[in-house]
C-alpha positions in Angstrom: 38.6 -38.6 -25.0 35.7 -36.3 -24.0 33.6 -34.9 -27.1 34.4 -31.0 -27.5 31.5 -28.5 -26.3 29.6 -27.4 -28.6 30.0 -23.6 -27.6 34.1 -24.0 -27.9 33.9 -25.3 -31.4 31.7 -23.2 -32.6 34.4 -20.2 -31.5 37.0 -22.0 -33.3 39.0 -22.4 -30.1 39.8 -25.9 -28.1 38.9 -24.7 -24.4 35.4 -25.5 -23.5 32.7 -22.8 -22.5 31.9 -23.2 -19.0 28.1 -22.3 -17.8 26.5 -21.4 -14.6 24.4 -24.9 -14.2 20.7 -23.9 -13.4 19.3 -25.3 -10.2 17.3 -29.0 -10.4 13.6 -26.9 -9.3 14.0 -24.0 -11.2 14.0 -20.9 -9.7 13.9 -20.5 -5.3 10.6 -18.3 -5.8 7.9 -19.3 -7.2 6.3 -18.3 -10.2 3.2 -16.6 -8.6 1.2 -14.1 -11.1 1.1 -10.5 -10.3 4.4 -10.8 -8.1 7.7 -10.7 -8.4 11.0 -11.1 -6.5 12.5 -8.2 -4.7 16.2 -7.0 -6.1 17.1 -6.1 -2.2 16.4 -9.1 -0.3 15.0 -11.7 -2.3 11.6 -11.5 -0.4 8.5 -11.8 -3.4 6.4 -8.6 -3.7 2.8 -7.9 -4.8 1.6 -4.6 -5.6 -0.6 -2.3 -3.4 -2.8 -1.3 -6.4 -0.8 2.2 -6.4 2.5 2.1 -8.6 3.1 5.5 -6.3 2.6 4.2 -3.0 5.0 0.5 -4.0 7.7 3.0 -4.9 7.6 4.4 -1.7 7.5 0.8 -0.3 10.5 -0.4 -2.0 9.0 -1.6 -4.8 5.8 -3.6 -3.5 4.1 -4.9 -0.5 6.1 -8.5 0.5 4.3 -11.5 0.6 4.0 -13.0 4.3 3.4 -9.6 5.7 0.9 -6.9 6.8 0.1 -3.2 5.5 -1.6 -1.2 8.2 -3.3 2.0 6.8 -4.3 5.1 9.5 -7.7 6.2 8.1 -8.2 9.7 7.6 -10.8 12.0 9.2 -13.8 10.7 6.9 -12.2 8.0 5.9 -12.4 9.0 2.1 -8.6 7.7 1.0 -8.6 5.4 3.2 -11.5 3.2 1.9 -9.7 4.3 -1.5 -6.4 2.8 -0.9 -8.5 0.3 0.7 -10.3 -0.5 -2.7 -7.1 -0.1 -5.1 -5.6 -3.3 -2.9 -8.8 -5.3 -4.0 -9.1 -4.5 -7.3 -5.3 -4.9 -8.3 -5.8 -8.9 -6.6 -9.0 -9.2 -9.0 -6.7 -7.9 -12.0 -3.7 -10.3 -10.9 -6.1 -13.7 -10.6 -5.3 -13.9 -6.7 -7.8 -15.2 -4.1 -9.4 -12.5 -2.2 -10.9 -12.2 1.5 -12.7 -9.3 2.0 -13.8 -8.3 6.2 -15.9 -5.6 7.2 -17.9 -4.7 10.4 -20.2 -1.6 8.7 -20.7 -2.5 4.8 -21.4 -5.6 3.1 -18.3 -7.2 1.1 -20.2 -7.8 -2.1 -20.8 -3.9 -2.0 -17.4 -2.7 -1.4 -16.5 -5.7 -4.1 -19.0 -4.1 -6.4 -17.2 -0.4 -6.3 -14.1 -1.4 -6.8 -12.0 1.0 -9.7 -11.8 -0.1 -13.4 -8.0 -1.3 -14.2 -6.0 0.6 -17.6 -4.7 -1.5 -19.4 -1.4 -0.7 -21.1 -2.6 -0.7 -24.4 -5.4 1.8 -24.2 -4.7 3.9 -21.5 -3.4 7.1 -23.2 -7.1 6.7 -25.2 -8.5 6.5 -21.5 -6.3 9.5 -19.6 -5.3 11.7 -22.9 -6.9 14.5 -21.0 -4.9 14.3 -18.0 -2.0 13.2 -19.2 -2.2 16.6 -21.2 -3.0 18.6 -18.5 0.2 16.7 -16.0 2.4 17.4 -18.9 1.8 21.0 -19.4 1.4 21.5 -14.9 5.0 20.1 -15.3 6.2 22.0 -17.9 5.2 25.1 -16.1 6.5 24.3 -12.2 9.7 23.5 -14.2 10.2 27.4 -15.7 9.7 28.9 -12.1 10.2 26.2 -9.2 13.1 26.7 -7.4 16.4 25.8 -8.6 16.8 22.9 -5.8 14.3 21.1 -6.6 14.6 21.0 -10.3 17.0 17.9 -10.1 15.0 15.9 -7.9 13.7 12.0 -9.5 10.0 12.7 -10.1 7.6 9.6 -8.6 6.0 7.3 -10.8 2.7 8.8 -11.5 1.8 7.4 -15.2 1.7 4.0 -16.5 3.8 3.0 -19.4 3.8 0.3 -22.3 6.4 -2.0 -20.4 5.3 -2.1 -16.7 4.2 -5.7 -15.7 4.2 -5.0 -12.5 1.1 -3.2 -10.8 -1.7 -1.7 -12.9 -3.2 1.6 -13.3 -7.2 2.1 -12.1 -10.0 4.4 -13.1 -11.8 5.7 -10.0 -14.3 7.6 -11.8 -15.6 3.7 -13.4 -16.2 0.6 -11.4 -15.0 -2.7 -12.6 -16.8 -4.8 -14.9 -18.7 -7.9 -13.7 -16.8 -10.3 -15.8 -13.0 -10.3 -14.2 -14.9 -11.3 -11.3 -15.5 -14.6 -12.9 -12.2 -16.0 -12.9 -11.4 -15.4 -8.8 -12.4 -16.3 -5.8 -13.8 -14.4 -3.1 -14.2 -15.0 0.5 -16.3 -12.4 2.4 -16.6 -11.3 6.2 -19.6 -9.7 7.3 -19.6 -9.4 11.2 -23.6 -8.5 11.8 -23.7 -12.0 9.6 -21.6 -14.0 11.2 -22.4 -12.4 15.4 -26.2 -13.5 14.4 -25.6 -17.6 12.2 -23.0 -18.8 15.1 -23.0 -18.8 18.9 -21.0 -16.4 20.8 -16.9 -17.3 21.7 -14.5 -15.4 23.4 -10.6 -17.1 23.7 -7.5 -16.0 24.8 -9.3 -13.1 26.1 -10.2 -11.7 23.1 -13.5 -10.4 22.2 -15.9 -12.6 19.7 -15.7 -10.3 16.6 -12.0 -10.5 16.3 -11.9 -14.3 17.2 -14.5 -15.3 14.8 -12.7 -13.0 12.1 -9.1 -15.4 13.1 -11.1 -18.4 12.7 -12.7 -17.8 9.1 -8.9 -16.1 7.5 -7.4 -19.5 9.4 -9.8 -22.0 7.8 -9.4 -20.1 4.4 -5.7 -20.8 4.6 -5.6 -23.7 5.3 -8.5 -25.6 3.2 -7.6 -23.6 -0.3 -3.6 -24.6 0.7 -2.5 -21.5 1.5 -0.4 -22.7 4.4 2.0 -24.8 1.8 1.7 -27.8 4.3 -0.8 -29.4 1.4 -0.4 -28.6 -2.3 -2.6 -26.4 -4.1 -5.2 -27.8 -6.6 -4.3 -25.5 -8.9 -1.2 -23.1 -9.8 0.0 -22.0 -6.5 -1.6 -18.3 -6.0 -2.0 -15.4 -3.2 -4.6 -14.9 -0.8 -5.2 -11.0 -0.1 -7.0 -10.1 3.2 -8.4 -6.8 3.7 -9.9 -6.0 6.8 -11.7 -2.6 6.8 -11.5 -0.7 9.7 -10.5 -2.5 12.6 -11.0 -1.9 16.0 -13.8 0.4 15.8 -16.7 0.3 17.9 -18.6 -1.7 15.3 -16.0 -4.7 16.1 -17.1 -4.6 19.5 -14.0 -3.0 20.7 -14.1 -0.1 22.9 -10.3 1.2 22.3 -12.0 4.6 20.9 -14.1 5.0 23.4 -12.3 5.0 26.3 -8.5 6.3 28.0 -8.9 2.5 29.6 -11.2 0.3 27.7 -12.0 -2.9 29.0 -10.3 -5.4 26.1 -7.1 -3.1 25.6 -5.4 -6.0 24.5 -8.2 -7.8 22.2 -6.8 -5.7 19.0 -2.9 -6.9 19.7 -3.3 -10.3 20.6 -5.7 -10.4 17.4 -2.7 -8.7 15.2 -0.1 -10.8 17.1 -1.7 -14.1 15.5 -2.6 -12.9 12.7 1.0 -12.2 11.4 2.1 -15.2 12.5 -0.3 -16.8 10.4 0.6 -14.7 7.3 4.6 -15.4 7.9 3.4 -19.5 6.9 1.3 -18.7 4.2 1.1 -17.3 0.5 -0.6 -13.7 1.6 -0.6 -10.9 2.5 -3.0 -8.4 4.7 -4.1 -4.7 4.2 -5.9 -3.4 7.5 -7.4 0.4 8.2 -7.6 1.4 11.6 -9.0 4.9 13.0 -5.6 5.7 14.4 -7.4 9.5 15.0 -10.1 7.8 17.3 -7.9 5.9 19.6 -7.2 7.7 23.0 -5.0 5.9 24.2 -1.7 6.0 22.3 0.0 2.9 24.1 -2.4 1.0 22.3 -1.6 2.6 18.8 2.3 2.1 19.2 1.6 -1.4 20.1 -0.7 -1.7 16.8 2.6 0.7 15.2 4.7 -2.5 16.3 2.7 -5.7 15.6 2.4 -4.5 11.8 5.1 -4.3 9.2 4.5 -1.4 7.4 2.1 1.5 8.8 1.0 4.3 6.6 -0.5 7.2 7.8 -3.3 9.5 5.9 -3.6 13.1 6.7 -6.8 15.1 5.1 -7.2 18.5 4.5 -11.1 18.2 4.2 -12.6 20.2 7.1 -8.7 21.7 8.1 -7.0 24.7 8.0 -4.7 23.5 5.3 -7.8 23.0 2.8 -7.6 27.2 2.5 -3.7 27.2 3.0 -2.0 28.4 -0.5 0.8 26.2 0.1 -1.5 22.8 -0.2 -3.6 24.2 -3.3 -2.2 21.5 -5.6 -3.0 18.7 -3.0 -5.6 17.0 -0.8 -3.8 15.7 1.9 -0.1 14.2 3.1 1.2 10.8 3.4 3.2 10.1 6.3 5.2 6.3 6.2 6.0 5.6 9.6 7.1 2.0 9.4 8.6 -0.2 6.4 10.5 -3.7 7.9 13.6 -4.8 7.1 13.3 -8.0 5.9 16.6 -10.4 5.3 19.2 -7.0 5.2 20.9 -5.0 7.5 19.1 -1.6 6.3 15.3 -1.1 5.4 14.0 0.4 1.8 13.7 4.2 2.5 12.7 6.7 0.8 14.8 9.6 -0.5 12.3 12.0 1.1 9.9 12.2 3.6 7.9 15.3 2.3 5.2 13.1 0.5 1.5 14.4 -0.1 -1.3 12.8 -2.2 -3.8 14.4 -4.8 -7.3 12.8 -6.3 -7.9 13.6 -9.6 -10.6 13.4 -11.9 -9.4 9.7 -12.6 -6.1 9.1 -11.0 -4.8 9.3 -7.2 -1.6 9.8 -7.0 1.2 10.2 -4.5 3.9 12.8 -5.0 7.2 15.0 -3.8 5.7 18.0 -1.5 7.9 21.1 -2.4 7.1 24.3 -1.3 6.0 26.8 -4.3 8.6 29.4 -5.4 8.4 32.7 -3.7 9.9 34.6 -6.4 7.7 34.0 -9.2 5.2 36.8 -10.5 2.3 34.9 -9.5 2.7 35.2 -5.7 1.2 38.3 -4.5 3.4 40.7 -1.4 0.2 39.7 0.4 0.4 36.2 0.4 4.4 35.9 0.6 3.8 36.0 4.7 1.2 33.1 4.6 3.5 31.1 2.0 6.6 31.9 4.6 4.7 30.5 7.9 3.4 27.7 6.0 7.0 26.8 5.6 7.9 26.6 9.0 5.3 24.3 10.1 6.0 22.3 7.0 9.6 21.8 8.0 8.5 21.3 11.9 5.6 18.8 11.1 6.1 17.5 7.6 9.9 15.6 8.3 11.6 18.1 5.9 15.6 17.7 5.1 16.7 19.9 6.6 16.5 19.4 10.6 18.3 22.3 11.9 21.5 24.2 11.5 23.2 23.4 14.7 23.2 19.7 13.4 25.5 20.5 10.6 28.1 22.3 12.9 31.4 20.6 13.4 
């Protein structure tokens, strides 16, 4: 006769305890630091560097895929959003690889943002947190009445996020976390000048000397999977700064009908085919504002996986307009994938707009100020009021139109 469980016995009862058996290799995704698996479909995330902008992803960037960023006008957030990827790979131990046609890797490497830590970051943003706490406090007593149930993003670390970490911008990292990565580095002046000129598949020689360094990367440090990794198994992040300038050799912003029109999407078309068999993932910024022709951007919009687009205020209209005073520019997500579900992670608003502060940039909920507090003048109601129109016409507001809603 079988021994009694343990479990039953202990209860005082004769039926046995039954337990779900836990698979013979552990768990289906592997252990990788700074990621984790996604409660949707399984896929494993890594963070963006912006706890803001992963929210808005649905909860990370996923491994395997590629992040294309729309530079704004000077290309100020940009190169920021650009930075926050590297430094949140140097915080999480992953490998980096770092490609740039204009500045030197080991100087965009060397201005990268200081992380918070959990423990002492109320010591490090007491000021602002302060100052948020008491801007919220007063929207709260005269914003609208709609908006006062609305979830609030996450703009603040807290004590029990693992996930993503929180950066400085006003202090570069410290010399010593660069010690315990590895970084790989992609200077095309450098590499145009040590190595003979190619050109394959019809594709010009920056882009096909920039597929045949990220290829040998992945495939000598066993990124591929096809042979083990020395080491824990870890996550090569590429950023590519932007690509498809005229600095690349590529004359899509110079021209209705450039010559090598399809050097940029055959060069986008491998290189996601390469990160869908590998442990990595790819953050590119393109001058979307620059390129004429805009068959050429929607076939960039289409060979990436998610596309995020950066609108500036600096040098607009909207700088002045009362209605943007509390931020520097809007975000605009045109494309998140929909990987192993029916539906795709979307947000539950489109009306997103992004603020630098003194230490902290941060994406948040656009809503339009109230127009019956005291503090709007009669003069400036009429500005507010036509501000509002072309924020519902070009922003994506809810509401789309009343003849929609008639039955």
């Amino acid at each position: 006769m079988a021994a009694p469980v343990a479990g039953g016995a202990a209860r005082g009862c004769g039926a046995p305890s039954f337990q779900r058996k836990a698979p013979a290799g552990g768990s289906r995704l592997a252990a990788i630091a700074g990621t984790r698996p996604a409660v949707r479909h399984g896929q494993l995330l890594l963070s963006s560097g912006l706890p803001s902008l992963d929210s808005v992803l649905g909860g990370g960037l996923a491994v395997g895929t590629l992040l294309l960023i729309e530079e704004d006008k000077f290309g100020v957030y940009s190169n920021l959003l650009f930075k926050y990827f590297l430094a949140e790979g140097v915080v999480s131990g992953h490998e980096l690889f770092v490609a740039s046609a204009k500045e030197l890797p080991a100087n965009i490497l060397k201005e990268l943002p200081a992380p918070l830590l959990d423990d002492n970051y109320r010591n490090e943003l007491g000021e602002e947190a302060t100052a948020a706490t008491s801007e919220d406090f007063q929207d709260s007593m005269k914003i609208a009445w709609r908006y006062q149930n609305l979830p609030k993003m996450e703009v603040s670390p807290t004590t029990s996020a693992r996930f993503g970490h929180y950066y400085d911008v006003s202090k570069t990292m410290s010399s010593e976390l660069f010690q315990s990565i590895k970084c790989h580095s992609f200077f095309l002046p450098e590499e145009l000048s040590s190595q003979p000129t190619i050109k394959m598949c019809n594709m010009n020689c920056g882009y096909a000397r920039l597929l045949q360094s990220i290829q040998k990367i992945i495939f000598q440090e066993g990124f591929d999977g096809s042979h083990p990794q020395k080491k824990q198994k870890n996550i090569l992040r590429i950023g590519i700064q932007s690509l498809g300038a005229m600095l690349w050799g590529d004359d899509i912003c110079s021209t209705d009908n450039p010559e090598d029109s399809h050097s940029l999407t055959k060069f986008l078309y491998v290189l996601r085919g390469l990160l869908r068999k590998s442990l990595s993932a790819c953050l590119i910024t393109v001058p979307a504002h620059l390129i004429q022709n805009k068959a050429i951007m929607e076939r960039v919009t289409n060979l990436s996986d998610v596309v995020v687009g950066l609108e500036s205020f600096i040098g607009s209209e909207r700088e002045t307009n009362p209605l943007y005073k509390d931020y520097h520019g809007l975000i605009h997500v045109h494309q998140i994938p929909w990987l192993n579900s029916l539906i795709c992670d979307v947000s539950d608003t489109k009306d997103l707009a992004f603020k630098l502060k003194r230490k902290l940039f941060t994406i948040e909920r656009l809503h339009l100020p109230p127009d019956l507090s005291d503090t709007v003048s009669r003069s400036s109601k009429p500005n507010l009021a036509e501000s509002a129109k072309l924020l519902s016409s070009g922003c994506g507001a809810m509401a789309i139109g009343k003849k929609h809603l008639d039955f």
